[in-house]
Structure formats: C-alpha cells, structure tokens
PAZAPA-4460 file (N, C-alpha, C; in steps of 0.05 Angstrom, whole numbers, plus 32768, in hexadecimal, padded with zeros to 4 digits):
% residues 82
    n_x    n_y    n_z   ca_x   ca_y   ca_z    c_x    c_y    c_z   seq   type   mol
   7E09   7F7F   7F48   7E16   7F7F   7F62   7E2A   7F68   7F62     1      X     A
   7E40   7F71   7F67   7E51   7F5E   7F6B   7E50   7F3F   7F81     2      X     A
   7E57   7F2D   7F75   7E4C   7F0F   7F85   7E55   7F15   7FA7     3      X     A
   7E75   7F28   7FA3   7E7B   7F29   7FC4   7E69   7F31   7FD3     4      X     A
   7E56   7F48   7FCD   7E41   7F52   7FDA   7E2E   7F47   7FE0     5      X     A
   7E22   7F2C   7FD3   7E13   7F20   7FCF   7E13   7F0A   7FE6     6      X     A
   7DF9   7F12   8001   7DF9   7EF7   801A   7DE4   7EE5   800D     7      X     A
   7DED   7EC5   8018   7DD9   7EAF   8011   7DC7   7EB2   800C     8      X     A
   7DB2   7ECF   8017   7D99   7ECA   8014   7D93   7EF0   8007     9      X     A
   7DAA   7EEC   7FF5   7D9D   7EFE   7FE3   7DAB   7F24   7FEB    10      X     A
   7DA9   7F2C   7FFE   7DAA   7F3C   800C   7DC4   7F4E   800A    11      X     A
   7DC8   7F60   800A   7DDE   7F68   8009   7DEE   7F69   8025    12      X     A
   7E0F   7F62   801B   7E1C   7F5E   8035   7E2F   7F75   8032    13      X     A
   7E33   7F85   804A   7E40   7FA2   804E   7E60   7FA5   8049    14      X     A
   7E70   7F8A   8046   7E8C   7F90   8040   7E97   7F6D   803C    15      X     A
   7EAD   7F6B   802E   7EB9   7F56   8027   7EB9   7F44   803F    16      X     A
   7EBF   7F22   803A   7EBA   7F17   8050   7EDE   7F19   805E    17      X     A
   7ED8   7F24   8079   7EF9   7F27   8082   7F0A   7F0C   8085    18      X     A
   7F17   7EF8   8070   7F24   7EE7   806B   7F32   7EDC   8086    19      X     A
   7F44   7EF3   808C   7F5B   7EEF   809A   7F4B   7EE8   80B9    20      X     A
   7F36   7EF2   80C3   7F35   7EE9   80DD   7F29   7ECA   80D6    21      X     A
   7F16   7EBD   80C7   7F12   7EA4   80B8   7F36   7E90   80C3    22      X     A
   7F49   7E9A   80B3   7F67   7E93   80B4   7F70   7E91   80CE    23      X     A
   7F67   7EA5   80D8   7F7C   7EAB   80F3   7F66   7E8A   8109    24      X     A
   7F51   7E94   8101   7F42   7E81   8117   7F3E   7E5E   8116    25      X     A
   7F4B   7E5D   80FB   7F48   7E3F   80EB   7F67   7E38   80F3    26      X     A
   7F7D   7E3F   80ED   7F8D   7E3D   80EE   7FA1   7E42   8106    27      X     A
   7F94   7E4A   8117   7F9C   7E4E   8135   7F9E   7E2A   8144    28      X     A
   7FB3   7E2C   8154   7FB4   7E07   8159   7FB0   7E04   8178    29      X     A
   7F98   7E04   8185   7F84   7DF2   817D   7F70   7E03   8168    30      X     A
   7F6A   7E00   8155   7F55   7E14   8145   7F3C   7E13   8154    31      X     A
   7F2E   7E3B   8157   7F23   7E3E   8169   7F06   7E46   8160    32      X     A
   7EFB   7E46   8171   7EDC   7E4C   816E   7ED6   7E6B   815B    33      X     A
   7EBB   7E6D   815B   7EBA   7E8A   815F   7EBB   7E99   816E    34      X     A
   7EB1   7E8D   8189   7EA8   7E93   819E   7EC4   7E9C   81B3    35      X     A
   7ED7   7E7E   81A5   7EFB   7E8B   81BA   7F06   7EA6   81AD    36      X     A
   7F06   7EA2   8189   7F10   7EBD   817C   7F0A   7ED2   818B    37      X     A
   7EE3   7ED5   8190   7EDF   7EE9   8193   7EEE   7EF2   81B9    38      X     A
   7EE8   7ED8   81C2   7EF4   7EE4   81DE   7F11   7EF1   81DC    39      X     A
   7F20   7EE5   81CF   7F38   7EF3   81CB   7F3E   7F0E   81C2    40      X     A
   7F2A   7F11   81AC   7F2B   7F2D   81A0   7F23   7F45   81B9    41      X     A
   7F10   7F35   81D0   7F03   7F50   81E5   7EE3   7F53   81D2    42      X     A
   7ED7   7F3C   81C7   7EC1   7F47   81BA   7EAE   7F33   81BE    43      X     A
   7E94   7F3B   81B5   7E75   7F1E   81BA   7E84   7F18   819C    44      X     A
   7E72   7EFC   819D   7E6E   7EE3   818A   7E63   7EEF   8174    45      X     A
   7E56   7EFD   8171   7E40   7F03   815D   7E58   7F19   814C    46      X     A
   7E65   7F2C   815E   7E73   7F3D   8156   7E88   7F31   8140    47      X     A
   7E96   7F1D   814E   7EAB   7F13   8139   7E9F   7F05   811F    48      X     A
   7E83   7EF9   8124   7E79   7EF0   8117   7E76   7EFE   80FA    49      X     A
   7E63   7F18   8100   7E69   7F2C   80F8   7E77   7F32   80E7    50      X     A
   7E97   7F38   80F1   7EAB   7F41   80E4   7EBB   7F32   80CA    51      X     A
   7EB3   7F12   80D4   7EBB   7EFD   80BE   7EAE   7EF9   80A4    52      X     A
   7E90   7F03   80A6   7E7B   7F00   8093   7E7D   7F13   8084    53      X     A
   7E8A   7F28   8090   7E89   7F3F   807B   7E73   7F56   807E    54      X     A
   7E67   7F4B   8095   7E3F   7F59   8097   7E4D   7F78   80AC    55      X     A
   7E6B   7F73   80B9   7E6B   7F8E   80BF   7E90   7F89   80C0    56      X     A
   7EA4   7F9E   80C2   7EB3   7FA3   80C6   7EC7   7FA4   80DC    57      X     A
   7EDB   7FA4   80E9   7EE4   7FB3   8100   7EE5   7FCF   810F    58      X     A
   7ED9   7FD7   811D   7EE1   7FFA   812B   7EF4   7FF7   812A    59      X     A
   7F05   800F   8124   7F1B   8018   812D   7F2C   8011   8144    60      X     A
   7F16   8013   8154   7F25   800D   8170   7F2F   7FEB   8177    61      X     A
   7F1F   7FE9   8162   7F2F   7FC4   8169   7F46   7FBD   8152    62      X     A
   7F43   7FCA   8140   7F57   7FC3   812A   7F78   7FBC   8132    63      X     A
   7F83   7FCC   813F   7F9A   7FC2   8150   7FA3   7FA5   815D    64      X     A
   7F93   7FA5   8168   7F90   7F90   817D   7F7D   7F6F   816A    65      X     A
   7F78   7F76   8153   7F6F   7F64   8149   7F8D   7F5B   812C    66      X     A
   7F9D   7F79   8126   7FB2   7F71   811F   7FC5   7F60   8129    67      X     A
   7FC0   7F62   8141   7FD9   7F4F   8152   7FD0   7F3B   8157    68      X     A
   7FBB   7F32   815B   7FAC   7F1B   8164   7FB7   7F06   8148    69      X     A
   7FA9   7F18   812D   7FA3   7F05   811E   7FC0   7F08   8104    70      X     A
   7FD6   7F1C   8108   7FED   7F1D   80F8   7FE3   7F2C   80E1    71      X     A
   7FD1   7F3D   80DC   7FC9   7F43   80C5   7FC9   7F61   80C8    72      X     A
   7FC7   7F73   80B2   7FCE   7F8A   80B5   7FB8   7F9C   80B8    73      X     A
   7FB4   7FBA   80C0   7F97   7FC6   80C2   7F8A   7FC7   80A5    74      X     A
   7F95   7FC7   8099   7F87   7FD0   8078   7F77   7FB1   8071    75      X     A
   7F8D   7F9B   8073   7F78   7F88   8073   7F5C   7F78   8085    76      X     A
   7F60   7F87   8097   7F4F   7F89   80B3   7F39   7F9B   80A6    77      X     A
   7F3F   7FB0   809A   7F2B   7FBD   8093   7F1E   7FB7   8077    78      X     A
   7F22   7F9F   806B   7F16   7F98   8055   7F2E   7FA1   8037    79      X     A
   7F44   7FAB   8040   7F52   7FB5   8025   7F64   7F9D   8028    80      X     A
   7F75   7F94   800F   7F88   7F86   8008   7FA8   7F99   8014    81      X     A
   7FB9   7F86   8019   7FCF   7F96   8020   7FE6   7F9F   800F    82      X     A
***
C-alpha cells in the first residue's frame, strides 16, 4: 500500500491529503483556524477537518464554492492534479 494511504496509526486513509485547503488556510493573512476555514466554506469543523486529511473528500455540491474560496480548481479539489 502506498505510504499516501497510510494514517499515523496504521489504517488506511480514503484519499490523498487535500494540500490546497492546508495552503489556502495557512496562508490566508490573518492565517485562519480550522474552525474560521470551515465557517467560511458553510461547513462543521470536523468536516473541513476531514477534507484536509484526506479521510474524506468534497461533495459536489461544495466544490464550487470551495474553488473560489480557496483559488484552486475542481479537479484539484477533488484529489486530481491539474
């Protein structure tokens, strides 16, 4: 199994870790919580949390609105390179 798949404690993790919201939320000035990302996105804490680890993806229905938020495109939102 590939190391990307591979969580701290062994386990397999369901998709690459999503980089760009990591970027968007580090690099935002004032750089923001998880907890502001997520308010911004329209989502819980856990959710964005979630999405940065790699342990789940974006729905569809937010992929848009998380393009604009964070400048990044749907394909890389969805775990593909652009």
């Amino acid at each position: 199994m590939p190391s990307w798949q591979q969580s701290p404690r062994g386990k397999r993790r369901a998709h690459k870790k999503l980089k760009v919201l990591t970027v968007f939320r580090v690099n935002h000035r004032p750089p923001l919580s998880i907890r502001a990302a997520a308010a911004k996105a329209g989502v819980d804490r856990s959710t964005w949390w979630r999405w940065e680890r790699g342990v789940r993806i974006p729905d569809r229905d937010y992929l848009p609105k998380l393009a604009r938020l964070t400048g990044a495109s749907i394909s890389e939102l969805q775990g593909f390179r652009a």
